[in-house]
C-alpha positions as CSV (number, residue, x, y, z in Angstrom):
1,X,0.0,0.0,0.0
2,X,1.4,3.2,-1.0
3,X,0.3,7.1,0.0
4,X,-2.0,7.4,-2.3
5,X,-4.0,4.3,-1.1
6,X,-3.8,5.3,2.5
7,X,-5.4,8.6,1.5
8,X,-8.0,6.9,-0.9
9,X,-9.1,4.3,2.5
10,X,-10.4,7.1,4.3
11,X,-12.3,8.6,1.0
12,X,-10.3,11.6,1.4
13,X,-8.8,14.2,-1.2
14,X,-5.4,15.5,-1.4
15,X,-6.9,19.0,-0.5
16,X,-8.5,17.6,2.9
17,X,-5.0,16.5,3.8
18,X,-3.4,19.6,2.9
19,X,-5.9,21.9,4.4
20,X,-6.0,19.4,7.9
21,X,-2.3,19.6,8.3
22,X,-1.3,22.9,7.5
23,X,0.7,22.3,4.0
24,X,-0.1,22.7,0.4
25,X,-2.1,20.6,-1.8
26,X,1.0,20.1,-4.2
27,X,2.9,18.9,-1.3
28,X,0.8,15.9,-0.6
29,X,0.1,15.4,-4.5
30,X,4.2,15.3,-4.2
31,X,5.1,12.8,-1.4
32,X,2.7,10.4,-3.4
33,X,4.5,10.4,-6.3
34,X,7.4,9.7,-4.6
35,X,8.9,12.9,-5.3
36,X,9.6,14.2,-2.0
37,X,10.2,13.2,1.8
38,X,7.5,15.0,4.2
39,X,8.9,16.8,6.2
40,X,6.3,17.6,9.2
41,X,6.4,19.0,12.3
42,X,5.3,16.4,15.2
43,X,2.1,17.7,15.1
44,X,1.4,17.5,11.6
45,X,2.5,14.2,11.6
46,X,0.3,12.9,14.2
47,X,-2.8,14.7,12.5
48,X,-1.8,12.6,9.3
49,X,-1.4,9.5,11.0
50,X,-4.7,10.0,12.7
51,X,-6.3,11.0,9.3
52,X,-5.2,8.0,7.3
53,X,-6.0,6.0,10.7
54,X,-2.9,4.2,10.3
55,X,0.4,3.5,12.7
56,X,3.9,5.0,12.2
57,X,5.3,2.1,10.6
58,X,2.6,1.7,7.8
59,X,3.1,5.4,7.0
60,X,6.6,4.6,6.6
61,X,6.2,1.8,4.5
62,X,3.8,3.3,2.3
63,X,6.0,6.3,1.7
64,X,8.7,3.8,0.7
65,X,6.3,2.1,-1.3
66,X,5.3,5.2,-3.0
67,X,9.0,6.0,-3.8
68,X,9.4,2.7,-5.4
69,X,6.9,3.4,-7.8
70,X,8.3,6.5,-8.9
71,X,9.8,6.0,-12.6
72,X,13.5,5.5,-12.4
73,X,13.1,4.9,-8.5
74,X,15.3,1.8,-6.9
């Protein structure tokens, strides 16, 4: 499961994320790509881990997963 499918589980848009944690919609649009790391303050992250209802390690793995599946990614 990558970024994008812990978003889509909870039926939510990349603009809920965004506007929920304080960051811009291109920035979540970005991380599920696999273009970027977030970077969050604790905060944030905790609102996103509580939005995709999900633990630290799965958002971890999902980011990886995401980056993976970037073209030209390892």
């Amino acid at each position: 499961m990558n970024l994008k499918d812990l978003r889509k589980n909870q039926n939510l848009r990349t603009v809920d994320v965004a506007s929920r944690i304080g960051i811009g919609e291109s920035t979540v649009r970005n991380w599920e790509k696999g273009r970027t790391v977030p970077k969050l303050r604790l905060d944030q992250l905790l609102e996103l881990l509580k939005l995709y209802k999900c633990s630290f390690d799965d958002l971890i793995s999902a980011f990886k997963k995401s980056q993976q599946e970037q073209p030209g990614g390892d």
